[in-house]
C-alpha positions as a Markdown table, in Angstrom:
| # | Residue | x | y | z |
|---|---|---|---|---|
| 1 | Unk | 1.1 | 71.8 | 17.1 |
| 2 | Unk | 3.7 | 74.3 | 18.1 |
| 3 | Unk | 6.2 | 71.5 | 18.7 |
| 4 | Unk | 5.3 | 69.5 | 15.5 |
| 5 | Unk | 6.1 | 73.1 | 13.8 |
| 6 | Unk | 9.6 | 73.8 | 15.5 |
| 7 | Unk | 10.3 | 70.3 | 14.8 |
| 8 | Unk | 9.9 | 70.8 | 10.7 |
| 9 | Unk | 11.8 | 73.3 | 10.7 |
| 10 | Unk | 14.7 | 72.2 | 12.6 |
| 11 | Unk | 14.3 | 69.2 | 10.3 |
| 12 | Unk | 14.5 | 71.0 | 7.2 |
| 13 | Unk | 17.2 | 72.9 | 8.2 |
| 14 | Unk | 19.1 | 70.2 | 9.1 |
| 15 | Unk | 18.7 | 68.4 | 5.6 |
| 16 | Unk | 20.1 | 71.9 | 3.9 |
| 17 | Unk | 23.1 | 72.2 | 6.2 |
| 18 | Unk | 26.3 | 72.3 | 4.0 |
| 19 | Unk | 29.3 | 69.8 | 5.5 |
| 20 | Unk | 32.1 | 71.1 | 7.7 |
| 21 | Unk | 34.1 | 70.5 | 4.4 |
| 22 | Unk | 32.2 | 73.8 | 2.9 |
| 23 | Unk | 32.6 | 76.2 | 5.8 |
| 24 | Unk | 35.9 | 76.9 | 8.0 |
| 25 | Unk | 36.2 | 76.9 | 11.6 |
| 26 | Unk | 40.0 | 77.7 | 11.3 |
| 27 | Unk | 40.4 | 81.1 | 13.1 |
| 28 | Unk | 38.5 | 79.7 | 16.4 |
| 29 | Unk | 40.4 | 76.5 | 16.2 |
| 30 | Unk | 43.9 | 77.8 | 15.3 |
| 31 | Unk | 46.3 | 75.7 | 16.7 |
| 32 | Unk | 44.2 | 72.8 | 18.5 |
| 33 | Unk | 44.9 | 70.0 | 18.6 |
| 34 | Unk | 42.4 | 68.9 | 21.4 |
| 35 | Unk | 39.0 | 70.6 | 22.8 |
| 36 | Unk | 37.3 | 70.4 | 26.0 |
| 37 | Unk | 33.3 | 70.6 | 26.5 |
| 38 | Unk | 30.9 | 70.3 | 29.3 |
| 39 | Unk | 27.3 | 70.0 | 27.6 |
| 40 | Unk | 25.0 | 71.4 | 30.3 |
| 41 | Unk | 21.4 | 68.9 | 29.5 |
| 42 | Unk | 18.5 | 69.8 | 31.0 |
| 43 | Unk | 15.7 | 69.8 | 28.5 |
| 44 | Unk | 12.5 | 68.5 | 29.0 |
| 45 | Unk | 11.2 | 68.4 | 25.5 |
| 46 | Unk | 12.1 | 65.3 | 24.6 |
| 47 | Unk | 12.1 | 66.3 | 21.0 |
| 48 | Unk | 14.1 | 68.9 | 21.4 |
| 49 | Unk | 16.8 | 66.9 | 23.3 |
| 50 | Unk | 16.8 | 64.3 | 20.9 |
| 51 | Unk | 17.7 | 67.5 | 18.3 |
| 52 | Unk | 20.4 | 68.6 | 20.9 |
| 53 | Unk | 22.0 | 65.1 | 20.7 |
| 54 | Unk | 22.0 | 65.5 | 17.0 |
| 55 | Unk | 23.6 | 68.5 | 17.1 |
| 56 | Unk | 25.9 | 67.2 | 19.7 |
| 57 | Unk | 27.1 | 64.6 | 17.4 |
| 58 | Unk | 27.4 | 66.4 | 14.5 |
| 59 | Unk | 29.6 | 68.6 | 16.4 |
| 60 | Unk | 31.5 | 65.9 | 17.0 |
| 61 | Unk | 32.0 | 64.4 | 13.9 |
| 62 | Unk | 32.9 | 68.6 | 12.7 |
| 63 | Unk | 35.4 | 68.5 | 15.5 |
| 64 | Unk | 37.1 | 65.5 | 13.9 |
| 65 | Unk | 37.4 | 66.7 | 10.5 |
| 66 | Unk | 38.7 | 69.8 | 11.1 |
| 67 | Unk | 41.5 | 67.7 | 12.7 |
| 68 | Unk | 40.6 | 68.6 | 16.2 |
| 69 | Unk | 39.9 | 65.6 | 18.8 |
| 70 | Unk | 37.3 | 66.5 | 21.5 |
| 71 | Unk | 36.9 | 65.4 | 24.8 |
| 72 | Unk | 33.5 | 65.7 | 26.0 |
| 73 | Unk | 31.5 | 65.3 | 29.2 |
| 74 | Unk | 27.7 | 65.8 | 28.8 |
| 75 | Unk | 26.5 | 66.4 | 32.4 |
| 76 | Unk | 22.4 | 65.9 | 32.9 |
| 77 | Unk | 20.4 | 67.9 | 35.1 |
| 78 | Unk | 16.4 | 68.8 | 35.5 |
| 79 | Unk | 14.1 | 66.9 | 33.3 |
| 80 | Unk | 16.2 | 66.2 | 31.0 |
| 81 | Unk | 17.0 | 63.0 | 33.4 |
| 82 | Unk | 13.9 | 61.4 | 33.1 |
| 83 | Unk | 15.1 | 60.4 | 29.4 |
| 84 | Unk | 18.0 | 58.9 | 30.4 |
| 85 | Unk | 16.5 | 56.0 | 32.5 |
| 86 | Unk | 16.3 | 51.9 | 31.9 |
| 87 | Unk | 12.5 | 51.8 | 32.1 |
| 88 | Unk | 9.5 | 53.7 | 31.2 |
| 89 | Unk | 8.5 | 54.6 | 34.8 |
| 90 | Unk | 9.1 | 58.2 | 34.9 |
| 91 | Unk | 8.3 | 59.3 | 31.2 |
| 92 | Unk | 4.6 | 60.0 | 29.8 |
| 93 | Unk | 3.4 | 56.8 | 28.0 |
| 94 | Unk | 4.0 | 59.1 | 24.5 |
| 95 | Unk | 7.1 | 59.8 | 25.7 |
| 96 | Unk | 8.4 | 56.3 | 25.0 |
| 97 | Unk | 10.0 | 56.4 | 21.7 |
| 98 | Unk | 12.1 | 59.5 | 22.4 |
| 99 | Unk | 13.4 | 57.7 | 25.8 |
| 100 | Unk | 14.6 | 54.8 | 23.8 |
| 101 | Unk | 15.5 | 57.2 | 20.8 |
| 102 | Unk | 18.3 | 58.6 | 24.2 |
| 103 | Unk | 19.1 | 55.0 | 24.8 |
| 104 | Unk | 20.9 | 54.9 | 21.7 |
| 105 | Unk | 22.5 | 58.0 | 21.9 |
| 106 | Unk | 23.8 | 57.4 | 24.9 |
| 107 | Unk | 25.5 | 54.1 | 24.1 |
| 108 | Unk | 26.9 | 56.1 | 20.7 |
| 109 | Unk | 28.6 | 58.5 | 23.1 |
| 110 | Unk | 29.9 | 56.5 | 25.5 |
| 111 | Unk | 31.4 | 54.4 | 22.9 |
| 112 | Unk | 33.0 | 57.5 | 21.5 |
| 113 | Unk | 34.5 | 58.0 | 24.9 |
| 114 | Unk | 32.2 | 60.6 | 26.0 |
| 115 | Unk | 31.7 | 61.1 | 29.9 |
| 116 | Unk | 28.2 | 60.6 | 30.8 |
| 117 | Unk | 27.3 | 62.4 | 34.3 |
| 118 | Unk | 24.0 | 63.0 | 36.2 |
| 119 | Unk | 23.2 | 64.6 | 38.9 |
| 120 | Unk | 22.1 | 63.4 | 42.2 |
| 121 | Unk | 20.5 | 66.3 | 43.4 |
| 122 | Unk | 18.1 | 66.6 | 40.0 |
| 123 | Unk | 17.6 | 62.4 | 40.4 |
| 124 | Unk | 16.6 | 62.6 | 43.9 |
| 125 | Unk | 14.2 | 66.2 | 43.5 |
| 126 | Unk | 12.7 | 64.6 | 40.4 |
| 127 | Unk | 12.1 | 61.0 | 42.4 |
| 128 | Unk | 14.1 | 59.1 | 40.1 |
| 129 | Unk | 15.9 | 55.9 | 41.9 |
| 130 | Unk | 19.5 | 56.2 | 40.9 |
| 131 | Unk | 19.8 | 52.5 | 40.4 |
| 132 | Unk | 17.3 | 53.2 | 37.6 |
| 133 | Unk | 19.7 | 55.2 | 35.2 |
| 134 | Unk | 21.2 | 53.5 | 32.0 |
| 135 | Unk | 24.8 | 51.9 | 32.7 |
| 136 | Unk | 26.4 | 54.6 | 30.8 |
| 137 | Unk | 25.3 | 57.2 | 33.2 |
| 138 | Unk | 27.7 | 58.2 | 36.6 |
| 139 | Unk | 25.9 | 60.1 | 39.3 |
| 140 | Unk | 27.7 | 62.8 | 40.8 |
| 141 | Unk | 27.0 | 64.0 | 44.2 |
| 142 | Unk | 26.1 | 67.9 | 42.5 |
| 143 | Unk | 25.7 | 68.7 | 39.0 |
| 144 | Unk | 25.8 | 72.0 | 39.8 |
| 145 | Unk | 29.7 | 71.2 | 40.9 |
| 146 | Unk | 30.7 | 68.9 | 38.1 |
| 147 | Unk | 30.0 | 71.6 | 36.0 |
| 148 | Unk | 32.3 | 74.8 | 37.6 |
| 149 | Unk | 34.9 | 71.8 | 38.2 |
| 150 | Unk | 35.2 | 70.8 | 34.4 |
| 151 | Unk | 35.0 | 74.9 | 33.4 |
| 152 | Unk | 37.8 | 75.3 | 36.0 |
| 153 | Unk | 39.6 | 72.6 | 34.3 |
| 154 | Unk | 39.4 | 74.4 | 30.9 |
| 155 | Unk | 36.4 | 72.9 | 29.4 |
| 156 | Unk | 34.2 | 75.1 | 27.2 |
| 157 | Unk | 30.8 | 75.6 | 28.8 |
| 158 | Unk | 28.1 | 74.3 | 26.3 |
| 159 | Unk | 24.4 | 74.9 | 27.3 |
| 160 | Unk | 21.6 | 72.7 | 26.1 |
| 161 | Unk | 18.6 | 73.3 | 27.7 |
């Protein structure tokens, strides 16, 4: 019931956000031209990381108008992997939906270039077989590693769990 609750809300507030057009972003984006994000994912609500994708994407699409082209990994760790597999397997059976629902994010990202990472480590703890991850994702040896590599490289550090 909790869930169900959280999950109006976020809805409804969602519905009465204003555009980017509205609001400015201009002082914390003053002269970029570019922007660097690692999303840290590892949610296991699947609701709620279907509402992190949205939010994700409309982040995105803000990004963009405010004339600012982002380059964005999103790196999957803990639960949050057993959404982002080719079967039904690993999920509850009401679980379904949302795990397709991440199907189709997915292939949105990775057609808007986004880096899609998992890590092995989470995979193998959580007993998922690597081979069973959507083509979009790349397994990387640590998660734990991509993550402090990308910050190292200058990506903002977005967590999403």
């Amino acid at each position: 019931m909790k869930k169900i609750i959280w999950l109006s809300i976020c809805l409804i507030l969602i519905s009465t956000m204003a555009s980017a057009e509205q609001f400015e972003n201009e002082k914390a984006l003053k002269g970029l031209s570019s922007i660097k994000i690692v999303c840290d994912v590892n949610v296991g609500d699947p609701d709620l990381l279907l509402t992190r994708m949205y939010f994700l994407d409309t982040t995105y699409s803000q990004l963009l108008d405010f004339g600012v082209k982002p380059v964005i990994v999103v790196a999957f760790r803990g639960k949050a992997s057993l959404f982002i597999t080719k079967n039904d397997k690993y999920i509850k059976a009401e679980h379904r939906k949302q795990r397709i629902e991440m199907k189709g994010w997915l292939e949105h990202f990775s057609e808007l270039g986004f880096t899609i990472e998992q890590c092995y480590i989470a995979a193998k703890s959580l007993n998922i077989d690597t081979k069973d991850f959507l083509p979009q994702v790349n397994i990387v040896a640590n998660g734990y590693i991509s993550l402090t590599g990308y910050q190292s490289q200058g990506y903002a550090f977005l967590p999403m769990d």
